[in-house]
N, C-alpha and C positions, 0 to 999 in steps of 0.2 A: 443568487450569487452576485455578489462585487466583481463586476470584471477592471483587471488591473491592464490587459492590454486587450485592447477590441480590435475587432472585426474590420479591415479596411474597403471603402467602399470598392476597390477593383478587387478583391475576393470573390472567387466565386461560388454558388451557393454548395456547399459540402453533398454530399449523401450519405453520409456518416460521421458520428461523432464518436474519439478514442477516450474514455476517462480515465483518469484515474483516480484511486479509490479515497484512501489515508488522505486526513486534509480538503478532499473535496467532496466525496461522499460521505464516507462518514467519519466519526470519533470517537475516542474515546468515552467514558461518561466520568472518569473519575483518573486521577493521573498516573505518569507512572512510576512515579514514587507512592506516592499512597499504596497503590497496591502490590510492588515490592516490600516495601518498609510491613504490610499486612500480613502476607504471606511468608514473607522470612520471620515474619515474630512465630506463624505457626510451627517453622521449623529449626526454632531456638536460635536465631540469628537476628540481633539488633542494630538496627539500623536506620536513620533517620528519613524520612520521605524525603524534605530537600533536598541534603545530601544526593539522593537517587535521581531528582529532578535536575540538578545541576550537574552530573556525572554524566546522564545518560545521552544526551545529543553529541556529545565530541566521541563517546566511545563509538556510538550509529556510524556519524560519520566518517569516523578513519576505517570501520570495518571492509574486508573485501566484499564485493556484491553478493548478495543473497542469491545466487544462481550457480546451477549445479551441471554442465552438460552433458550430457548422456544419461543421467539417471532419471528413474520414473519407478511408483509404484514403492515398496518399502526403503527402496535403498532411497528414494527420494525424500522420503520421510526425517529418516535415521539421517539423512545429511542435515536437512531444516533443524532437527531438534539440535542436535552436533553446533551448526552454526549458532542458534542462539543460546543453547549453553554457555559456549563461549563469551559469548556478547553480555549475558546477566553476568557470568566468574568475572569480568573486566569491571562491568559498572561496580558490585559491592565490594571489590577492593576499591575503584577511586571514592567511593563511597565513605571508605575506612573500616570495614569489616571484613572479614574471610570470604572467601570465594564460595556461592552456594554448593549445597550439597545433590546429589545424582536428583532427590528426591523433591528437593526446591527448584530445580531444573525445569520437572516433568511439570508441577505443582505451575508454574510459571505460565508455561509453554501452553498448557491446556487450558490455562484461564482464558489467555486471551484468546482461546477457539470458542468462546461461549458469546453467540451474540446478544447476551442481556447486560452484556459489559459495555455493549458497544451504540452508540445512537447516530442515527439521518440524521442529516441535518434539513431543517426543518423544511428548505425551500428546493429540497433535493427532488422527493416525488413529485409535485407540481410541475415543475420542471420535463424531469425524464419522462412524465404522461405528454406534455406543450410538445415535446421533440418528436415522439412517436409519433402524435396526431398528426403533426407535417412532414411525415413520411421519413423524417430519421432514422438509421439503423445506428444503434448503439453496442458498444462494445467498450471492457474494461484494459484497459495497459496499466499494470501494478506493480512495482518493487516489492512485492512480500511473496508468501510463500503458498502451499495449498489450504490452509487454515482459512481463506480469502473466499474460495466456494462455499462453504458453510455460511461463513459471516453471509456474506451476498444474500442467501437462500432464506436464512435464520431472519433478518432485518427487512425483507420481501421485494430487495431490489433485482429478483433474478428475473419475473418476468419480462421484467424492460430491454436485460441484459444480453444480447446473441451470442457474444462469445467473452470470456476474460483470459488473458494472457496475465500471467505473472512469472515473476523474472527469476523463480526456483524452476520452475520448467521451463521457461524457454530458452538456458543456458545462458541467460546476459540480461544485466538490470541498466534502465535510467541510467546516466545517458547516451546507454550503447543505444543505437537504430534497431539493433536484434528485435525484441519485442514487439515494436512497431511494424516492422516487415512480417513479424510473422502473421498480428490481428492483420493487415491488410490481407494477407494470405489467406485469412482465414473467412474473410469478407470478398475478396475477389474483387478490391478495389484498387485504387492505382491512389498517392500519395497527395496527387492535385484532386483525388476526390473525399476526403477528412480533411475535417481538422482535426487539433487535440485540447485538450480542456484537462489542466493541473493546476498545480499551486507552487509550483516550486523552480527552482534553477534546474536539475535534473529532466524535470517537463518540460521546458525549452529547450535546452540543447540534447534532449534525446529525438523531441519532434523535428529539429532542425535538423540534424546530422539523418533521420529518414525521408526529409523534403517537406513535411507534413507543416502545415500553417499552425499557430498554438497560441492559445488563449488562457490568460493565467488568471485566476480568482486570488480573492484574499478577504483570508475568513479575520471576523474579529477574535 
């Protein structure tokens, strides 16, 4: 990993690291236009993979957080699917197409719970094994949904893994604190003892506004 902001020498040594996933674990293998523009052609809807590529970051970002409070179990489900239906109907109209149908929804939705769509990145296991050796305890902080257990399991990063919070259950995403307090919680650690390790805006000022020190990567 490219670290973008390091480690200060008056740091002191962690006993745990919070990751997060998207962007720093793993990715994609193929975009996400191509595989809209794919799967809408299956369900009689054309629509260009650019298009879908340049649509799709500004709809992510204005949506409200992927986090659902109090539900758990189907109705947590049925919210996740809900939110990103919404979010794919927004992108194929900025797209210039009609808004997907129930069944391009599901079609969607379920792809991306397959982790053969999805790859490590390469210097990821090497890594998560380096951390455990010296006595790291590791833990996932995620803005996505339950779909994220699977990937984890499916891709083989769960051994490494003690616990993952994601921001559908834990009621609040990036860059609320919520998350954060809850893996500490869930570790039995105190704030001065992680850091965090993302790639993003949301991964700083989510680790900051929990106390937590934060360390950004950036991938080519």
């Amino acid at each position: 990993m490219t670290a973008v902001a390091r480690p200060q020498p008056n740091w002191p040594r962690p006993q745990a690291l919070l990751l997060d996933a998207m962007g720093t674990l793993i990715e994609l293998r193929h975009s996400i236009g191509s595989t809209y523009a794919r799967l809408a052609a299956d369900h009689g809807v054309q629509v260009k993979a650019e298009a879908i590529d340049q649509a799709f970051p500004a709809i992510y970002r204005a949506a409200p957080p992927l986090a659902f409070p109090g539900l758990q179990g189907e109705e947590l489900e049925l919210a996740e699917r809900d939110w990103w239906a919404q979010r794919i109907d927004a992108v194929l109209v900025a797209a210039g197409t009609s808004p997907g149908t129930p069944a391009l929804q599901r079609s969607l939705f379920d792809h991306f719970a397959d982790p053969q769509f999805w790859r490590v990145y390469d210097d990821v296991p090497p890594q998560l094994q380096s951390w455990r050796e010296q006595g790291l305890r590791l833990a996932v902080v995620s803005n996505f949904d339950q779909r994220l257990d699977g990937l984890l399991a499916g891709l083989g990063l769960s051994p490494w893994i003690e616990q993952v919070v994601i921001s559908s259950r834990a009621g609040a995403a990036k860059p609320s604190a919520q998350p954060f307090h809850q893996a500490l919680e869930a570790l039995e650690l105190t704030p001065e003892q992680v850091w965090h390790v993302g790639d993003s805006p949301e991964d700083a000022a989510g680790a900051a506004a929990a106390g937590i020190r934060c360390l950004l990567v950036q991938r080519p």
